[in-house]
C-alpha positions in Angstrom: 119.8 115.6 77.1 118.2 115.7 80.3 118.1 118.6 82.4 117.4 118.3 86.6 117.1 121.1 89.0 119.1 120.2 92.2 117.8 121.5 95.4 119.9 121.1 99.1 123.2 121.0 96.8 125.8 122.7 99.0 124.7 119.9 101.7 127.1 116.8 101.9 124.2 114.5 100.6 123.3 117.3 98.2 126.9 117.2 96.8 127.2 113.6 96.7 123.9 113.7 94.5 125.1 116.5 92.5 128.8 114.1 91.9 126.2 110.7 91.3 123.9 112.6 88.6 127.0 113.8 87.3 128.7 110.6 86.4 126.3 108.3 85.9 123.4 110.5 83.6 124.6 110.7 79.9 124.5 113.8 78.7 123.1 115.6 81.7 122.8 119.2 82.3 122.3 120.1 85.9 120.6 123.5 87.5 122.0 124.4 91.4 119.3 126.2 93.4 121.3 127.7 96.1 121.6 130.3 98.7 125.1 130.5 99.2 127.0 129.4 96.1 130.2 130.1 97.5 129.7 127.1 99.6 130.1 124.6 96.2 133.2 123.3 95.4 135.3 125.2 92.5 134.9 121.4 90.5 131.4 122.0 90.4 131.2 125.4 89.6 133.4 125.2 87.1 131.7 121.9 85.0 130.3 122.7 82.0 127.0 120.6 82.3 126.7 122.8 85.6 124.3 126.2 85.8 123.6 127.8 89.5 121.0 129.8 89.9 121.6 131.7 93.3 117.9 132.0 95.5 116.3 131.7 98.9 113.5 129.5 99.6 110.9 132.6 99.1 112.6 134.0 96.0 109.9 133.0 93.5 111.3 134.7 90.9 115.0 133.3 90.8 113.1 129.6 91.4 110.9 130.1 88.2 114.6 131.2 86.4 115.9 127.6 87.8 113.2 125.9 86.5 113.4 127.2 83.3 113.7 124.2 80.9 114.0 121.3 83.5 112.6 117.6 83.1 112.9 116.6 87.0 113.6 117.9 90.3 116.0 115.7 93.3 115.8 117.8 96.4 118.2 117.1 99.3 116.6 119.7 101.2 117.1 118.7 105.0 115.8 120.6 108.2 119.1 122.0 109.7 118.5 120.8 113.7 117.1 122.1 116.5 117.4 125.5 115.3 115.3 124.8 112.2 112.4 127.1 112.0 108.8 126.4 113.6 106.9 127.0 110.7 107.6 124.7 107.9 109.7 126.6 105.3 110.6 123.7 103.7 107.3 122.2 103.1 105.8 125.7 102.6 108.4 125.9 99.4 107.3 122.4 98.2 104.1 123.7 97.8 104.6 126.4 96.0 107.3 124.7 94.0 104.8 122.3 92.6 102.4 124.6 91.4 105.4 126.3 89.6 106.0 122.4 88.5 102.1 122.1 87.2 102.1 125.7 85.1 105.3 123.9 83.1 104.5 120.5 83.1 107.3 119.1 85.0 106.1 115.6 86.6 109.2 114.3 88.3 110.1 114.9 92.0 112.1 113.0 94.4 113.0 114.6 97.3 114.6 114.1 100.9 112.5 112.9 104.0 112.6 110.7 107.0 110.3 108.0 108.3 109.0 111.0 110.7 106.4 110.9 107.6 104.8 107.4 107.9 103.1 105.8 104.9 99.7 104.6 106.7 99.0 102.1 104.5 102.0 100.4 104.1 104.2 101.0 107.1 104.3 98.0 110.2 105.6 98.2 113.8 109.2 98.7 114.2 111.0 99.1 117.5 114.1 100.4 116.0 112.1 103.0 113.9 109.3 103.5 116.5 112.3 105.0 118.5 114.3 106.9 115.5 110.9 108.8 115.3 110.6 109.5 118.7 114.0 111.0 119.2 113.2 113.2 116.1 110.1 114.5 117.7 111.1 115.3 121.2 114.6 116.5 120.4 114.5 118.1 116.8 110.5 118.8 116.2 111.0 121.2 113.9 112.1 118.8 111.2 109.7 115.8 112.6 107.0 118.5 111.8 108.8 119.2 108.4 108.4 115.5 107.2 105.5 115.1 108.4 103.6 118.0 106.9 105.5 117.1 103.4 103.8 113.2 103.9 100.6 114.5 104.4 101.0 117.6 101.3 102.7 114.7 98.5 99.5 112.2 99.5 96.7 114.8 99.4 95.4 116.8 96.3 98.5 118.9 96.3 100.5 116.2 94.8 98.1 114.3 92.8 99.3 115.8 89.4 103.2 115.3 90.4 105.0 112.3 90.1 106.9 112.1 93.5 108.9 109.6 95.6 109.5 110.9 99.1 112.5 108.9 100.0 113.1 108.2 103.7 116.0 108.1 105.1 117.1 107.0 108.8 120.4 107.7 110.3 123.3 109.2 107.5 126.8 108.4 107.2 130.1 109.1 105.4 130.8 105.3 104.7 131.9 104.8 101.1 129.5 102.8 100.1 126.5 102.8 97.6 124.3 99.5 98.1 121.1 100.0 99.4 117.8 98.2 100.0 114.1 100.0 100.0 110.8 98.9 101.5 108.5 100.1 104.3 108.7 100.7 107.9 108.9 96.9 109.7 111.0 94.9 106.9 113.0 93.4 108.4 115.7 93.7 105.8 115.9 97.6 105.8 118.9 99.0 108.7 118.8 102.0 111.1 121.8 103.7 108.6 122.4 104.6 105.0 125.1 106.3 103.6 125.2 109.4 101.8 126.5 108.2 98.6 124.2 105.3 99.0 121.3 107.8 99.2 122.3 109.5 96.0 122.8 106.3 94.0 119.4 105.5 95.0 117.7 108.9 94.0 119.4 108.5 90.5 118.4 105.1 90.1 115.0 105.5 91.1 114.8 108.3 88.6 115.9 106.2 85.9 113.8 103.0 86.8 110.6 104.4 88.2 110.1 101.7 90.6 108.7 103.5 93.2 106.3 106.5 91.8 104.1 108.2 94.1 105.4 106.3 97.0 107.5 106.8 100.3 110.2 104.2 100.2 112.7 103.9 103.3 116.2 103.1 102.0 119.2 102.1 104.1 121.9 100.0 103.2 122.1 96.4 102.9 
């Protein structure tokens, strides 16, 4: 049985990676860290392999309840838009989050980002990106400073002992569709869009395959 704390779970990519873990992990017993769990559907709530633990992002001791017995974390954790706060909350709970991870030996953590956080070495030029990034950082800068501060965290010593993938995500979408492609900033066969369902297929792939450990994919669809 495997057991994976869900973080960003009442958000529509959240929910479409709670639906994806759901039907396509054997056996799988899922843990919903959420603020407002009246916000989940009832379908959710009510399935068995389901357990929600309710918390806030500075509620260390609900967080360390949700992490109780867990193999791997998936955060869809997003910033919320121009209102998002100034000072990192999200990144701020990362850290602390993966010294809770480090005290109980759990390795595995994908989480949520955009290309706001570039990959230095691996990254190239791209016009279409170049100006995605842009748009992020003069109209929503909160969550440009969000990515990029979780970048710089998951590549320094604070996430040398964790087993991330930061996957980076451009423009989302409802489409019903789940194919995807994943490679750096500058290939040319990576899009400006993915879909939601798309982006949870991918995050429960890549925790099955382990292709891309310690890395910052970019994912769209094909």
């Amino acid at each position: 049985m495997t057991r994976l704390l869900i973080l960003g779970s009442t958000g529509p990519s959240g929910l479409e990676l709670v639906r994806t873990a759901l039907n396509d992990i054997p056996d799988v017993q899922l843990v919903l860290y959420v603020r407002s769990p009246q916000k989940l559907p009832e379908e959710i709530k009510s399935n068995p392999a389901v357990t929600v633990v309710e918390g806030t992002l500075e509620d260390t001791a609900a967080l360390e309840r949700a992490l109780e017995g867990v193999d791997a974390i998936l955060s869809a954790l997003g910033a919320t838009g121009p209102s998002h706060p100034k000072n990192t909350p999200i990144a701020k709970f990362y850290s602390r989050l993966m010294k809770l991870m480090r005290e109980r030996g759990i390795k595995r953590f994908l989480v949520l980002a955009t290309p706001s956080a570039p990959d230095p070495e691996n990254d190239r030029f791209s016009f279409g990106y170049k100006a995605m990034v842009l748009s992020i950082y003069l109209l929503i800068n909160p969550a440009y400073k969000e990515c990029h501060t979780l970048g710089e965290m998951l590549r320094g010593p604070e996430g040398k002992d964790i087993e991330w993938t930061m996957v980076r995500v451009p423009y989302l979408s409802h489409e019903d569709r789940t194919d995807t492609v994943a490679g750096y900033v500058g290939d040319r066969r990576l899009g400006l869009k993915l879909s939601r369902k798309g982006f949870a297929q991918f995050m429960v792939d890549e925790l099955k395959n382990r292709q891309w450990v310690r890395k910052m994919p970019v994912v769209s669809n094909a």
